[in-house]
Backbone as CSV, one residue per row, in Angstrom:
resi,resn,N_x,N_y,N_z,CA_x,CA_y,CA_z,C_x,C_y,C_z
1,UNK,127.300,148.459,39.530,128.051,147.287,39.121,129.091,146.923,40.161
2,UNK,129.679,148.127,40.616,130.811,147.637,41.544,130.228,147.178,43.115
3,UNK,128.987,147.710,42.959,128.062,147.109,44.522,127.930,146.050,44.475
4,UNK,127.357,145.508,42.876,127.092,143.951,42.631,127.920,143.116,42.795
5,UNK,129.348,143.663,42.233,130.874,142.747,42.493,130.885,142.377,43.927
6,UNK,130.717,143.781,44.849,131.169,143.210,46.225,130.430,142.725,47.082
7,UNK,129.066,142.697,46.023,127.725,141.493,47.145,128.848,140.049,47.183
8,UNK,128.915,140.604,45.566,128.671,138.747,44.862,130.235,138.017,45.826
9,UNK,131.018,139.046,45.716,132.226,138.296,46.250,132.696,138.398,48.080
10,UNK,131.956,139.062,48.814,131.343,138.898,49.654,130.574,137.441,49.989
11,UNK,129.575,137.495,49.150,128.905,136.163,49.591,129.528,134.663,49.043
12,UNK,130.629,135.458,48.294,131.691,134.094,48.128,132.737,133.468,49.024
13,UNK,132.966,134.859,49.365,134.084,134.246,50.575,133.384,133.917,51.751
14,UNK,131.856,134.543,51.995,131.048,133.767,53.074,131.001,132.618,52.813
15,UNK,130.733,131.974,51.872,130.429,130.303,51.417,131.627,129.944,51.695
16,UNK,132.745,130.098,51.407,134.264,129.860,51.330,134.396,129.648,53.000
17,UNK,134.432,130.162,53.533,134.611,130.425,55.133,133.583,129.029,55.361
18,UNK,132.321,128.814,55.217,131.350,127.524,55.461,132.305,126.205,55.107
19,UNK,132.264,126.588,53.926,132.937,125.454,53.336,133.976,124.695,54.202
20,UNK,134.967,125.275,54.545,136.230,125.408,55.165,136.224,124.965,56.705
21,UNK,135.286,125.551,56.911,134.941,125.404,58.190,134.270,124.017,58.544
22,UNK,133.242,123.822,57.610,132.742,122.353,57.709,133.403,121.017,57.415
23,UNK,134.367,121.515,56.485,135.456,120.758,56.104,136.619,120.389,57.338
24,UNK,137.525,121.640,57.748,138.391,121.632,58.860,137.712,121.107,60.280
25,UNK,136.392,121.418,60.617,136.346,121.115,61.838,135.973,119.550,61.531
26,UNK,135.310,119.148,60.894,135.576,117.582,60.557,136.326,116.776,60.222
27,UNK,137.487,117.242,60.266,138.768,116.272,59.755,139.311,116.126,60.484
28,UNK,139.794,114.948,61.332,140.619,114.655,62.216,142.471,114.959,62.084
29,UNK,142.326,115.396,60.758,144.335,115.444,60.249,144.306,116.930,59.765
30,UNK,142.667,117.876,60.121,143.051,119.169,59.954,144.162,120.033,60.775
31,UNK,144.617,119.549,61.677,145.769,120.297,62.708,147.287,119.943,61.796
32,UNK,147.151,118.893,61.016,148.100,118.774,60.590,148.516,119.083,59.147
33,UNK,147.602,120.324,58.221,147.875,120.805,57.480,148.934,121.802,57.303
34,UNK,149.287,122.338,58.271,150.381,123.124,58.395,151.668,122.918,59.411
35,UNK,152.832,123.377,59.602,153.973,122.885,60.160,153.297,122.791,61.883
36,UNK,154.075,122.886,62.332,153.605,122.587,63.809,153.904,123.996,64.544
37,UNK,154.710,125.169,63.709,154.797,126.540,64.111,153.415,127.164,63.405
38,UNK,153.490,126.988,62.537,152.792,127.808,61.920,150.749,127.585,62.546
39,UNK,150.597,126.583,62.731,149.230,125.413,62.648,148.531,126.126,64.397
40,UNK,147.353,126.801,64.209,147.182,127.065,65.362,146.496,126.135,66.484
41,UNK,146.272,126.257,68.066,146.018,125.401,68.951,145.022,124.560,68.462
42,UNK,144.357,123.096,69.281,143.247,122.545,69.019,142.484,121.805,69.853
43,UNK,141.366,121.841,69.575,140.853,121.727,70.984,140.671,120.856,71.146
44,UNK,140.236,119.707,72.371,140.774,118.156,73.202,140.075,117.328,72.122
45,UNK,139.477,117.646,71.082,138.929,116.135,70.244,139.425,116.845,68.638
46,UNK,140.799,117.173,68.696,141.400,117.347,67.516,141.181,118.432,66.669
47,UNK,140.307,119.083,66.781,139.234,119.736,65.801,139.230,121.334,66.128
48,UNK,139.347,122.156,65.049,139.735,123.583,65.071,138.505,124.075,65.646
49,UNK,138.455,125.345,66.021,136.879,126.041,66.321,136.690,126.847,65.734
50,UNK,135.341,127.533,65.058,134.568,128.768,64.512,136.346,129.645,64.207
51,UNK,136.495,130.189,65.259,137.366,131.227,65.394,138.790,131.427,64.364
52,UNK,139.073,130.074,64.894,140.833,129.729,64.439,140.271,129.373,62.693
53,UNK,139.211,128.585,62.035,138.979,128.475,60.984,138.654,129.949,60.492
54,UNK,138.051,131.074,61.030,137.883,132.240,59.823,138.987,132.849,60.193
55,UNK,139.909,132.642,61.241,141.297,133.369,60.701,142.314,132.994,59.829
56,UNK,141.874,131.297,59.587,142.696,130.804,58.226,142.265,131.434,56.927
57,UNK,140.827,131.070,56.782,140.253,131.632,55.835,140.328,132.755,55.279
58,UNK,140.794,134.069,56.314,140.530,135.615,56.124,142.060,135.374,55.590
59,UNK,143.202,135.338,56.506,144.428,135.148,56.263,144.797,134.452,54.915
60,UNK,144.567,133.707,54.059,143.980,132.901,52.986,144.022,133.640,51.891
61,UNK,142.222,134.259,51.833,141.975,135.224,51.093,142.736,136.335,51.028
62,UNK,143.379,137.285,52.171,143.858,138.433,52.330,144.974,137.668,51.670
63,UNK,146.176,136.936,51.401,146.991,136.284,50.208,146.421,136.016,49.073
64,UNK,145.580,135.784,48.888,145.250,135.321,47.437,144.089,135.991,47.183
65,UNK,143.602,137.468,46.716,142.710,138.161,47.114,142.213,137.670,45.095
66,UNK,143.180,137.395,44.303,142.384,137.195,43.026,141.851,135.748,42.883
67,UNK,141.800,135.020,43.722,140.820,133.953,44.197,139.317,133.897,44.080
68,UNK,138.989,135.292,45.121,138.034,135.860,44.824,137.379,136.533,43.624
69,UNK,137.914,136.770,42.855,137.799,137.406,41.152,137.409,136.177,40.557
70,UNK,138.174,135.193,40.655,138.597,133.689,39.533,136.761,133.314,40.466
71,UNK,136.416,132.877,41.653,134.976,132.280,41.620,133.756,133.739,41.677
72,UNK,134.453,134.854,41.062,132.940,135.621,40.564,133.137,135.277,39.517
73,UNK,133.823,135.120,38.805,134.173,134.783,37.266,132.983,133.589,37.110
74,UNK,133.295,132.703,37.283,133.070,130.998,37.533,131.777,131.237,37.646
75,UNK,131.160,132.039,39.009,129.917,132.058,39.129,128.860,132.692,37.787
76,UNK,129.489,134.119,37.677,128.811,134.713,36.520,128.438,133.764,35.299
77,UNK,129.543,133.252,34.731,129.756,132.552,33.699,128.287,130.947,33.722
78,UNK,128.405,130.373,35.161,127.247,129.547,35.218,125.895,130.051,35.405
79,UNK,125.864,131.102,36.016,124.155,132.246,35.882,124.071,132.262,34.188
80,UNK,124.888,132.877,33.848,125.100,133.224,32.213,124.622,131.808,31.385
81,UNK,124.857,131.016,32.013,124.436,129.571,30.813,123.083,129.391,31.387
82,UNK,123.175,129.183,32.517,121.579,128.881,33.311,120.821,129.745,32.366
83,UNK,120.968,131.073,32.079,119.925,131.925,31.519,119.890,131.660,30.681
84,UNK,121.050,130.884,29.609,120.994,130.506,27.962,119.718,129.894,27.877
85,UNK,120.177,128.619,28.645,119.524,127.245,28.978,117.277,127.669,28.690
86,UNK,117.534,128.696,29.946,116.252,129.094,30.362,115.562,129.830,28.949
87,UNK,116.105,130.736,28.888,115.939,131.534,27.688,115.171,130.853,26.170
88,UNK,116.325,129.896,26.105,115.845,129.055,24.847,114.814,127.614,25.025
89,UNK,114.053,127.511,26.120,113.540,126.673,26.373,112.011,127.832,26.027
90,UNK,111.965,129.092,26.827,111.154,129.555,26.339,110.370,130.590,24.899
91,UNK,112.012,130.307,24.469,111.986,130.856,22.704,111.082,129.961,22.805
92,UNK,111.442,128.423,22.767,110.680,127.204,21.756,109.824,127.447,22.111
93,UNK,109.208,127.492,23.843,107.537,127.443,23.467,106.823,128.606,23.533
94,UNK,107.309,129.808,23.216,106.493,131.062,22.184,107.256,131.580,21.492
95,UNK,107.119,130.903,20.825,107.968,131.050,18.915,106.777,132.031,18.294
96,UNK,106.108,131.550,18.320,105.044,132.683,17.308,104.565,133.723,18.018
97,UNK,104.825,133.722,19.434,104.142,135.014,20.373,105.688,136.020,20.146
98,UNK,106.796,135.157,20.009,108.221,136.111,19.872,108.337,137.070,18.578
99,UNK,107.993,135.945,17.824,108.085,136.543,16.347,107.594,136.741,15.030
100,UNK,105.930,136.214,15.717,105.014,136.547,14.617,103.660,136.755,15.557
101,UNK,103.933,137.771,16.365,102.459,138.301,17.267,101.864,139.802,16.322
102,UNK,100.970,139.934,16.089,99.742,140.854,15.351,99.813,141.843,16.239
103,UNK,100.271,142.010,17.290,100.572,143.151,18.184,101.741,144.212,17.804
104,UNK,102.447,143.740,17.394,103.883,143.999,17.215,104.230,144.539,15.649
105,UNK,105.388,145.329,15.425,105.126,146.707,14.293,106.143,145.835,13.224
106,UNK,106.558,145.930,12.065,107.577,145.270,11.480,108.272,146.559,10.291
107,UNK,109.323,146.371,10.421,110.591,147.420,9.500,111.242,145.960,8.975
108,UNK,111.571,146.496,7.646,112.555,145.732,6.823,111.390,144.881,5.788
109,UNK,111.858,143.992,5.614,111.254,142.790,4.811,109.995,141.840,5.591
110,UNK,109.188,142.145,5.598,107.929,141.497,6.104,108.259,140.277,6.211
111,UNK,108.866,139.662,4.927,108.808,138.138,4.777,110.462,137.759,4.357
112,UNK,111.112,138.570,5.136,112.913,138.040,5.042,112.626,136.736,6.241
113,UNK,113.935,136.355,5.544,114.383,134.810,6.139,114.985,135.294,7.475
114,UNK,115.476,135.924,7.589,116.091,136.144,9.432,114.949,136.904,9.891
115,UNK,114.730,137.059,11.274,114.010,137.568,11.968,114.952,138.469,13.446
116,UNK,114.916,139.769,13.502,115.475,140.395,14.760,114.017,141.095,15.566
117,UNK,114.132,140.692,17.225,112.792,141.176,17.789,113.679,142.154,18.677
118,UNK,112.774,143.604,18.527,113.783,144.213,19.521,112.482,144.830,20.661
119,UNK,112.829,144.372,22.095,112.263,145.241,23.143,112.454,146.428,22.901
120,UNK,111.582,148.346,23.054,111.681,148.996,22.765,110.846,149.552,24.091
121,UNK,111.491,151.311,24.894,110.834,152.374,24.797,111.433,153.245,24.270
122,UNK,110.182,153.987,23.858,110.232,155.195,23.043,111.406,156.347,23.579
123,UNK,111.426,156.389,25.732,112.122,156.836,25.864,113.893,156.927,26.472
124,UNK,113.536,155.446,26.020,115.223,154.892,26.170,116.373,155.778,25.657
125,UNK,116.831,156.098,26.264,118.341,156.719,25.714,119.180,156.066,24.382
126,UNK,119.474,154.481,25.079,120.222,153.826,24.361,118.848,152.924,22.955
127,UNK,117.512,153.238,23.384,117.301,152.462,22.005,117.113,153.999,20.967
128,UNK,117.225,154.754,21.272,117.598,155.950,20.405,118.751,155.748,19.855
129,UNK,119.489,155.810,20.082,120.911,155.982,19.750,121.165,154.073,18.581
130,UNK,120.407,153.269,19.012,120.202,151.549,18.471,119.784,151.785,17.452
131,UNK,118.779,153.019,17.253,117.780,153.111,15.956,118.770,153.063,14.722
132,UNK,119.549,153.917,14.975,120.370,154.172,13.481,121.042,152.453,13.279
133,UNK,121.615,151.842,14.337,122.029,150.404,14.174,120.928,149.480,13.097
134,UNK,119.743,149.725,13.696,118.349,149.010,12.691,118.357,149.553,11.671
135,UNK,118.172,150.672,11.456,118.253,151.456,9.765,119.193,150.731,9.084
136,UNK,120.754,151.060,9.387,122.070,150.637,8.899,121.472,148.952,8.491
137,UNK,120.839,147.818,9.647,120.878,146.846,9.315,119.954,145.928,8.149
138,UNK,118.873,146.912,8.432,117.838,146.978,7.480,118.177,147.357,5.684
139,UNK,118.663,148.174,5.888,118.959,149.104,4.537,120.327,148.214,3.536
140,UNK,121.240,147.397,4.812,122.308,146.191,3.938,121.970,145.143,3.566
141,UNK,120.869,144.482,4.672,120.092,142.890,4.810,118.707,143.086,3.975
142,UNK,118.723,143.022,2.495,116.877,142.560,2.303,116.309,141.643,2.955
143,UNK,116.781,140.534,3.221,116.287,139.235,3.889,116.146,139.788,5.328
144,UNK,115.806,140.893,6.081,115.980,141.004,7.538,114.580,141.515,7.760
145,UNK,114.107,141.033,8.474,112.434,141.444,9.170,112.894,141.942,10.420
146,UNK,112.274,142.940,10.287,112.599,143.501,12.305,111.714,143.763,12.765
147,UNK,111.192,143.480,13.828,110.014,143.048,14.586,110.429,143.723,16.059
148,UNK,109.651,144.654,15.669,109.370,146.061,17.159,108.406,145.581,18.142
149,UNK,108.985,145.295,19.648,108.037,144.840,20.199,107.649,146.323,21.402
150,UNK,106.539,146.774,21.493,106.178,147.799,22.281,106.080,147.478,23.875
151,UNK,107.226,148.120,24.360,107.767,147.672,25.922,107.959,148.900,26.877
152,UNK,106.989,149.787,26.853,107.098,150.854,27.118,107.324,150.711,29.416
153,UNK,108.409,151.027,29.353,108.537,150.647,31.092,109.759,151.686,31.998
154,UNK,109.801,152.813,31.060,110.152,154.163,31.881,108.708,155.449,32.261
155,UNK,107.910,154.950,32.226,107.126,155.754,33.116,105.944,156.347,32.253
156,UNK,104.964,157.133,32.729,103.638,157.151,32.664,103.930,157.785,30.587
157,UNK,104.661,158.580,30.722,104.977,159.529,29.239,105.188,158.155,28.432
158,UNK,106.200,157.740,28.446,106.186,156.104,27.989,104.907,155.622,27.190
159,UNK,104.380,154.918,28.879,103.022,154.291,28.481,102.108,155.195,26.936
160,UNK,101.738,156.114,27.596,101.071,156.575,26.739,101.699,157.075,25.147
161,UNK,102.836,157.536,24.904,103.274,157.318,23.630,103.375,156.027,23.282
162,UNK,103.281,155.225,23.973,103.393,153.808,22.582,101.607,153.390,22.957
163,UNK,100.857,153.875,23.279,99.136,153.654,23.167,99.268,154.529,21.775
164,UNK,99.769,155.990,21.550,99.532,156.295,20.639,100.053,155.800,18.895
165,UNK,100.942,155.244,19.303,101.985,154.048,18.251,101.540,152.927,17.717
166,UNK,100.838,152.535,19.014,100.355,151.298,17.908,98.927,151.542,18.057
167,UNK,97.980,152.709,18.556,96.715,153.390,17.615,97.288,153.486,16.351
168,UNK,97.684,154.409,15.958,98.862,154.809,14.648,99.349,153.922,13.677
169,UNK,100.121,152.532,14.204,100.173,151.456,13.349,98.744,150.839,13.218
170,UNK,97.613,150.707,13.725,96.817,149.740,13.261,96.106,150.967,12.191
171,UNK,96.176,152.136,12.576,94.995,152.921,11.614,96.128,153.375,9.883
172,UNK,97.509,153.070,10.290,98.184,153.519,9.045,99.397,152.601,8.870
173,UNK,99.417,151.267,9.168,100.523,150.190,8.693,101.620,151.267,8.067
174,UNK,101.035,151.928,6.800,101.932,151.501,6.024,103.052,152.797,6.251
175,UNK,102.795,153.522,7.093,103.680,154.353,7.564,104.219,154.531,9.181
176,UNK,103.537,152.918,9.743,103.966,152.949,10.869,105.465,152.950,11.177
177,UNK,106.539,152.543,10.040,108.210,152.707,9.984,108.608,153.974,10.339
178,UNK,107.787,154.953,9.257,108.347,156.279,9.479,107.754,156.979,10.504
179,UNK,106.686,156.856,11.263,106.391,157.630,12.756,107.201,157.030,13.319
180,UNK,107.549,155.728,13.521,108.421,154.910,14.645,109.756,155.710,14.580
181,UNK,110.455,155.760,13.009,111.979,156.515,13.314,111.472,157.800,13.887
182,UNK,110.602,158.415,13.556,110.975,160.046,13.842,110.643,160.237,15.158
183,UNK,109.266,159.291,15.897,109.435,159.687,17.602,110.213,159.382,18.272
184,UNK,111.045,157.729,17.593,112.112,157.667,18.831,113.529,158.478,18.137
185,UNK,113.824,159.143,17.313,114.775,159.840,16.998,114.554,161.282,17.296
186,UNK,113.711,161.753,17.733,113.081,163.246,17.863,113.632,163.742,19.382
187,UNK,114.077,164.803,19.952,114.749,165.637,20.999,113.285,165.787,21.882
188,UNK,114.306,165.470,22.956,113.496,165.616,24.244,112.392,164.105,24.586
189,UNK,111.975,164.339,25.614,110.915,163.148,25.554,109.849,162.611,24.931
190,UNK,109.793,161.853,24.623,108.064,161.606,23.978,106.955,161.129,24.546
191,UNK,105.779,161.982,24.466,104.658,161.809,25.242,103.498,161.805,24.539
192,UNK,102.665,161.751,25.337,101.269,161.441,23.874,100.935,162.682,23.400
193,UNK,101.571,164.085,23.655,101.217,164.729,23.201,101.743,165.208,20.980
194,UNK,103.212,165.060,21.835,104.439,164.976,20.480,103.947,163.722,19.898
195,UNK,103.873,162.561,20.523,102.963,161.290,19.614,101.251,161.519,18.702
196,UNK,101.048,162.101,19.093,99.619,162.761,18.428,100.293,163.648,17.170
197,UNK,100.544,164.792,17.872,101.125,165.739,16.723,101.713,164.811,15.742
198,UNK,102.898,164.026,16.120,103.583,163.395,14.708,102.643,162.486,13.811
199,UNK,101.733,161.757,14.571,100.899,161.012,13.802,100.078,161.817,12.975
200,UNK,99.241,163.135,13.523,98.718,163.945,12.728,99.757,164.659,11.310
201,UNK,100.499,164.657,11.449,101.426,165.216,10.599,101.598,164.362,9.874
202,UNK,101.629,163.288,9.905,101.581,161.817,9.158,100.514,161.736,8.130
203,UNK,99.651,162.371,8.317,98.453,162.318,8.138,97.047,161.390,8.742
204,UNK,97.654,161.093,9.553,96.452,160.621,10.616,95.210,161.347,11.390
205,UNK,93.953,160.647,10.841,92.848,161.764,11.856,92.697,161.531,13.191
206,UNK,92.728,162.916,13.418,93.309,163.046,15.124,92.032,162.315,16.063
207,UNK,90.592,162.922,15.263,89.259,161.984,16.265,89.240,160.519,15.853
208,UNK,89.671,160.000,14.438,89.970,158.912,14.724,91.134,157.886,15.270
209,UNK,92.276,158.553,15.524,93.730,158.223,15.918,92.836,157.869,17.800
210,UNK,92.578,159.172,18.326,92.160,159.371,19.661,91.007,158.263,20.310
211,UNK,90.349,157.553,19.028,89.246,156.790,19.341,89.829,155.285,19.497
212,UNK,91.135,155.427,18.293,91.959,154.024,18.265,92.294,153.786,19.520
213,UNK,93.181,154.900,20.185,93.388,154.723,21.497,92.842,153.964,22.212
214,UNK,91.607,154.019,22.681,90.586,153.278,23.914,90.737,151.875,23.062
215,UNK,91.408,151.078,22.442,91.007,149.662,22.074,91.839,149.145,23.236
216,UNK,90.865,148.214,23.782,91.315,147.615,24.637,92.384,146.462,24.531
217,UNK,93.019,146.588,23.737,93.483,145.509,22.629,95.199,145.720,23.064
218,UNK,94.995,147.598,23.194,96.377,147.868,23.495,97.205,147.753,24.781
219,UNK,96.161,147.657,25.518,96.622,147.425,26.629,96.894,145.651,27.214
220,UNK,96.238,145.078,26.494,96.065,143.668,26.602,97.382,143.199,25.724
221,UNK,97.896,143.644,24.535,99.305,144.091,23.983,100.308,144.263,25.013
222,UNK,100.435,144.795,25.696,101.343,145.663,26.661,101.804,144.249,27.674
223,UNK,100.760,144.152,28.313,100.421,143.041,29.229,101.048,141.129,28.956
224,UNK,101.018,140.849,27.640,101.427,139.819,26.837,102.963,140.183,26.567
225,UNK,103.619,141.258,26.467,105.142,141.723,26.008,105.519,141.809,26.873
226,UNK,105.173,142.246,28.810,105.627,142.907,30.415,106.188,140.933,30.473
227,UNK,104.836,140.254,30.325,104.682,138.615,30.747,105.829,137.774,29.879
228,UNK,105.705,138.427,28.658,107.192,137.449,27.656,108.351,137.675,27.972
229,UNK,108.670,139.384,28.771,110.029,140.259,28.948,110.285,139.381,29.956
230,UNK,109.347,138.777,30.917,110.055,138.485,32.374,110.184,136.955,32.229
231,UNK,109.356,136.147,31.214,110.120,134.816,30.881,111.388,134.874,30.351
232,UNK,111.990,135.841,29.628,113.099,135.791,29.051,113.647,136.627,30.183
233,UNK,113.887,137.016,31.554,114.732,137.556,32.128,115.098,138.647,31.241
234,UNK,113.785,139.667,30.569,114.445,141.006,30.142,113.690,141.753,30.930
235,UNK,114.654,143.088,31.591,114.158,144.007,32.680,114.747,145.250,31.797
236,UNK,114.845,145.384,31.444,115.586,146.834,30.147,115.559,147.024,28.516
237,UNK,116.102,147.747,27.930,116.025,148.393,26.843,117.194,148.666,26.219
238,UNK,117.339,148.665,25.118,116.815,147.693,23.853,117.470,146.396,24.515
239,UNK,116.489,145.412,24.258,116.948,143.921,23.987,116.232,143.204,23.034
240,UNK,116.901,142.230,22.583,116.847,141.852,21.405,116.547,140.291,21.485
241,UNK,115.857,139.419,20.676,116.137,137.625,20.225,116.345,137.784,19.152
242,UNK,117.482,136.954,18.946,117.565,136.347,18.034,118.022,135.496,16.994
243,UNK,117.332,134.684,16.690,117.370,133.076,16.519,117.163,132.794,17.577
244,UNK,117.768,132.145,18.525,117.494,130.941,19.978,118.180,132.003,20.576
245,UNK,118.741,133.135,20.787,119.156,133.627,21.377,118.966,135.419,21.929
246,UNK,118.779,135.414,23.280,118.734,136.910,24.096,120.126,137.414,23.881
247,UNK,119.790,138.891,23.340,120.484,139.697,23.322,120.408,140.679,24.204
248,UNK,121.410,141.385,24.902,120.743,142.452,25.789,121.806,143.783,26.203
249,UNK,120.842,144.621,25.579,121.646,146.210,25.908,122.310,146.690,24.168
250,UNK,122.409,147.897,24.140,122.534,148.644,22.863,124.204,147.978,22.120
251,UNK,124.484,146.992,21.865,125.657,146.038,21.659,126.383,146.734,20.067
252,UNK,125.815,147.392,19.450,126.484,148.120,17.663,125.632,147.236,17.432
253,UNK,126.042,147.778,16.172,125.744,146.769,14.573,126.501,146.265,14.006
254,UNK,127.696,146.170,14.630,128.782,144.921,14.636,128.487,143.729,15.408
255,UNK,127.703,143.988,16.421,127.789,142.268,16.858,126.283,142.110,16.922
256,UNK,125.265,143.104,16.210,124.030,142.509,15.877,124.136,141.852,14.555
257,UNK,124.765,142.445,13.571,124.822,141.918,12.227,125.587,140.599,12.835
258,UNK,126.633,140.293,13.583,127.329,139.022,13.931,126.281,137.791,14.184
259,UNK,125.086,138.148,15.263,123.735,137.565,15.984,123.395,137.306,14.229
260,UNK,122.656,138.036,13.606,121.949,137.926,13.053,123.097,137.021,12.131
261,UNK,124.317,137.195,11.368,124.512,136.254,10.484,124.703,134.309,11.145
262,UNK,124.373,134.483,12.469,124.952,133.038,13.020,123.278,132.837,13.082
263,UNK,122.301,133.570,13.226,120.727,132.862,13.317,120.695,132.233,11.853
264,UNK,120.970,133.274,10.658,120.592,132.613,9.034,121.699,131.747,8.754
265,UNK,122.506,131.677,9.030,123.234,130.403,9.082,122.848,129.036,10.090
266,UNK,122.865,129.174,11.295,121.776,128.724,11.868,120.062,127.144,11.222
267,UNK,119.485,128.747,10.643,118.398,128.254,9.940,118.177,127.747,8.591
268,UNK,120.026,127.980,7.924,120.420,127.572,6.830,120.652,126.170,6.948
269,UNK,120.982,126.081,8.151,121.476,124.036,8.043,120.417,123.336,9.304
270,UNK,119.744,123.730,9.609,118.472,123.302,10.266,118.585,122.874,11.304
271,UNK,119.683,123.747,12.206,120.183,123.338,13.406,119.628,123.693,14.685
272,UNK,119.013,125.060,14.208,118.063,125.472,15.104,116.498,125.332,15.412
């Protein structure tokens, strides 16, 4: 983060220095911005050079160094809407691939009036630790559908525990909730091996669980959620839509329940 600060403000005060420069050496009354002590030499057609402009500039900044803070601010803040902007242009046009795809696992109320979609791997740190946030939100909200989308993108163990997850949900729906809490709440990593075992313990048959596997269906799954993550500018875990809006990173269940009461309000006055 602090590398990112000093790209970003780095390449601000580079622009700043352009700016300045294109500005000062084109102005014929630039020599006369400052006293006549202070204002450095100029050369025979009025006009500062390269040099004398980035020592204003540096000199400038090195005074007013929270200058630089105030346009990362500025900048962030317009990336940040750009992505709103972007974001909700492509909610609208996959609304039903977001939140009513046949790929995808559902906890809570099948048919509640709000809808939360959460990006998921199995071996995320922080969507472990999110899980209990969904329980908590599930277990207060009847009206809440939560819609697990399988985003498995920390590595090969990954991949293959969520092949075995949603084998598992298509061969046993109705207990696909409770394998989902216990592999991503379970110690240590999860791999298809601990994903087998729990499903078998579930009561799932292991030659038919193992046969679910090879549907080519799951991988073509995978492929449709990698392609939706990168229209919505999601590269991590847990993230969330919802209503018209990206959520992103393990935020409580204080400001998901917040998301979620401004979507059903939202969809209460038909604004969205």
């Amino acid at each position: 983060m602090k590398k990112a600060l000093l790209l970003g403000t780095t390449g601000i005060a580079v622009a700043f220095a352009m700016l300045a420069f294109g500005y000062l050496a084109g102005s014929p009354n630039a020599a006369h911005a400052e006293t006549a002590a202070a204002q450095p030499s100029v050369s025979a057609t009025g006009s500062l050079d390269k040099k004398q402009v980035e020592t204003i500039v540096r000199d400038y900044l090195l005074n007013n160094p929270e200058l630089l803070l105030e346009m990362q601010g500025a900048l962030e803040a317009k990336q940040k809407e750009e992505q709103r902007i972007a974001s909700l242009d492509v909610i609208k046009q996959s609304k039903d691939e977001i939140f009513n795809s046949k790929y995808d696992g559902i906890v809570g109320n099948p048919d509640g009036k709000v809808t939360i979609v959460e990006f998921y791997d199995y071996n995320c740190g922080y969507c472990k630790r999110a899980q209990t946030d969904m329980n908590a939100l599930v277990k207060t909200n009847p009206d809440l559908r939560f819609v697990l989308k399988e985003f498995p993108i920390l590595g090969p163990d990954s991949q293959k525990a969520h092949v075995v997850s949603m084998a598992f949900r298509n061969l046993m729906p109705e207990k696909y909730g409770e394998f989902h809490d216990k592999l991503i709440g379970g110690e240590g990593r999860a791999s298809e091996d601990n994903a087998i075992k729990l499903a078998v313990d579930l009561g799932a048959d292991e030659a038919k669980l193992r046969e679910a596997m090879k549907d080519p269906e799951i991988g073509e799954a995978f492929n449709r959620t990698y392609e939706l993550a990168n229209k919505l500018q999601i590269s991590g875990t847990p993230s969330y839509v919802v209503g018209n809006e990206v959520v992103f990173g393990a935020l409580g269940q204080d400001v998901l329940a917040e998301k979620i009461a401004a979507a059903a309000a939202c969809q209460a006055n038909s604004t969205c």
